[in-house]
C-alpha positions, -999 to +999 in steps of 0.1 A: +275-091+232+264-114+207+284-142+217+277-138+255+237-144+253+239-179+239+254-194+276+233-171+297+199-185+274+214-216+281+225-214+319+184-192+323+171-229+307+194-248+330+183-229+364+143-232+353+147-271+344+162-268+380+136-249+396+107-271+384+123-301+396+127-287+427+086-277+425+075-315+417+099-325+448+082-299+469+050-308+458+057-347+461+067-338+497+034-320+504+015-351+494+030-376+518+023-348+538-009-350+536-018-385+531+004-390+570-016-359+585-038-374+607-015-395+626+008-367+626-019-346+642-027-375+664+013-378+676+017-342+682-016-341+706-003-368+724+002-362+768+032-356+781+046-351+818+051-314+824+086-323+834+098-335+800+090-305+780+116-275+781+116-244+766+137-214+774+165-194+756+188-217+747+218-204+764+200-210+794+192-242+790+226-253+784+246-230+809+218-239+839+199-270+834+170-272+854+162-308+850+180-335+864+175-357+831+188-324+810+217-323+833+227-359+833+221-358+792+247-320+795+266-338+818+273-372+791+280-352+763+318-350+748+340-319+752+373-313+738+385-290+768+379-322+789+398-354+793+383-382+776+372-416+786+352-397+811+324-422+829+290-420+808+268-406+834+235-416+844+202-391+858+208-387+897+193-413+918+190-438+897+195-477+911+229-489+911+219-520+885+212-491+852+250-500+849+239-538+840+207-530+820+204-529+784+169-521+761+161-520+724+132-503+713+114-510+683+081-493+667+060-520+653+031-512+628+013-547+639+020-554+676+005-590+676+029-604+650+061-588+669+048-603+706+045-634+689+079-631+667+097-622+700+080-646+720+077-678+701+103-677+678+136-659+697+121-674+725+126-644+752+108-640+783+076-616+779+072-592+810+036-574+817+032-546+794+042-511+809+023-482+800+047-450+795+034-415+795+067-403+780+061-421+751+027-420+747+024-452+741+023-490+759+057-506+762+057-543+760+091-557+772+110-593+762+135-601+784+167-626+780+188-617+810+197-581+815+186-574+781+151-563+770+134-550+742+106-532+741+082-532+713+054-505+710+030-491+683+016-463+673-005-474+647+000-495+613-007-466+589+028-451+593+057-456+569+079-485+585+114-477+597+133-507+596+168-489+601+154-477+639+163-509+656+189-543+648+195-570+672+222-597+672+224-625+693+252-652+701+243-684+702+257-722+705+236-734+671+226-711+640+219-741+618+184-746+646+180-709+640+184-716+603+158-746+604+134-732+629+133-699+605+129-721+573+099-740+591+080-714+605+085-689+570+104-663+591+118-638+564+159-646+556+173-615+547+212-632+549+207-668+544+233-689+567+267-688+561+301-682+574+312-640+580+342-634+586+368-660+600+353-670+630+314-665+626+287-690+612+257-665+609+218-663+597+201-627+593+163-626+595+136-600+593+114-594+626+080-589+611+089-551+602+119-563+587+141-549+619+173-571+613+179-601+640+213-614+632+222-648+649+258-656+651+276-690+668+313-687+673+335-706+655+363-731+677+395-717+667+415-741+649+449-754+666+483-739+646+495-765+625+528-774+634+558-766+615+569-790+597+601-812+601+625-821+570 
C-alpha cells in the first residue's frame, strides 16, 4: 500500500495542474467573449428571409427537403453508393450563365481601404453596390470578366480573418505588379521571385491581409539538342 500512494499523489497533482489550466483557458475564452458581445448580439439580431431559416427534425430535413436551395445543396453533396464525377448541381431555375460565373467574398473590417485596394490598385471593374438580405449586409462587387468579388463589412471591431478569402491572378508582368506595390506601400507578404519551374510570382496583403498572389507564366525553354561527337 505504501508504495502505491506515491504515483496516485503524483498522477491527483498531475490531473489538478490539468484542471486549472483548463479553468484559465475557459476563463480566457469567456473574456473574448465578452469583450465581442455586442457585435455578436448585433449579428444574431440581424433579418433574414423567412425562406432561409429551417428547422425541423433532422431526418426530415435530409429525407424531404422542402427548399429548393436545401435540395440543390442535398442534391451536390458526395455519396459513396453513387457514381462519382456526378455534375455539381445548381438551385432549380437558375440562368444558364451560373455555369460561367465565379465570386470571392471577403469580410473587410474598413470597407473604404478594400474599394480602393480593389479598385485602384488590381484595377477591376467596380459594379453598384448590392444590398443582400441574406447576408445582412451590403455587397459591393469588382468585376474582371466573369469573375467578381464581393467585399462587405460588418463592422471594424471584429477579430480579422485573413484565412476566409485568397485570390490569385495571372498576369503578362509581375515585375509592374512588383513596382506598382513597392510605390504605392501595398504590404509584400512574398516578395517577387520565381515558384516553382514555370512561375515568376509576388504575394501581397489586401488591406486585411487576404492574400492576392500574382503570377506570370514563364515561356518554356526549347530542349537542348543532343549533342553530336
Amino acid at each position: 500500500m505504501a508504495g502505491i500512494l506515491p504515483p496516485l499523489a503524483r498522477h491527483i497533482s498531475a490531473v489538478k495542474r490539468r484542471l486549472i489550466v483548463i479553468g484559465i483557458a475557459l476563463l480566457g475564452s469567456f473574456v473574448l467573449t465578452f469583450a465581442y458581445a455586442p457585435d455578436m448580439v448585433a449579428w444574431l439580431k440581424r433579418p433574414f428571409h423567412d425562406d432561409l431559416i429551417f428547422y425541423g427534425p433532422t431526418e426530415a430535413l435530409f429525407s424531404n427537403p422542402q427548399h429548393r436551395y436545401t435540395q440543390a445543396l442535398l442534391a451536390a453533396m458526395p455519396r459513396v453508393d453513387q457514381q462519382a464525377h456526378t455534375k455539381l448541381q445548381t438551385i432549380p431555375g437558375a440562368p444558364p450563365d451560373i455555369y460561367q460565373r465565379f465570386e470571392v467574398g471577403i469580410t473587410a473590417s474598413n470597407l473604404e481601404k478594400s474599394r480602393a485596394f480593389y479598385r485602384s490598385f488590381v484595377g477591376l471593374e467596380e459594379l453598384p453596390p448590392v444590398v443582400d438580405p441574406a447576408l445582412g449586409a451590403t455587397k459591393y462587387p469588382f468585376r474582371h470578366g466573369d469573375t467578381t468579388i464581393n467585399v462587405w463589412s460588418f463592422g471594424g471591431t471584429l477579430p480579422a480573418n485573413k484565412s476566409s478569402a485568397g485570390i490569385q491572378y495571372v498576369i503578362s508582368n509581375v515585375e509592374t505588379v512588383d513596382a506598382k506595390a513597392k510605390a504605392q506601400s501595398v504590404t509584400i507578404d512574398r516578395p517577387l521571385g520565381l515558384f516553382g519551374q514555370g512561375l515568376r510570382t509576388i504575394w501581397l496583403s489586401d488591406p486585411d491581409g487576404v492574400t492576392n498572389y500574382f503570377a506570370q507564366i514563364l515561356p518554356r525553354r526549347p530542349a537542348a539538342a543532343p549533342s553530336t561527337q
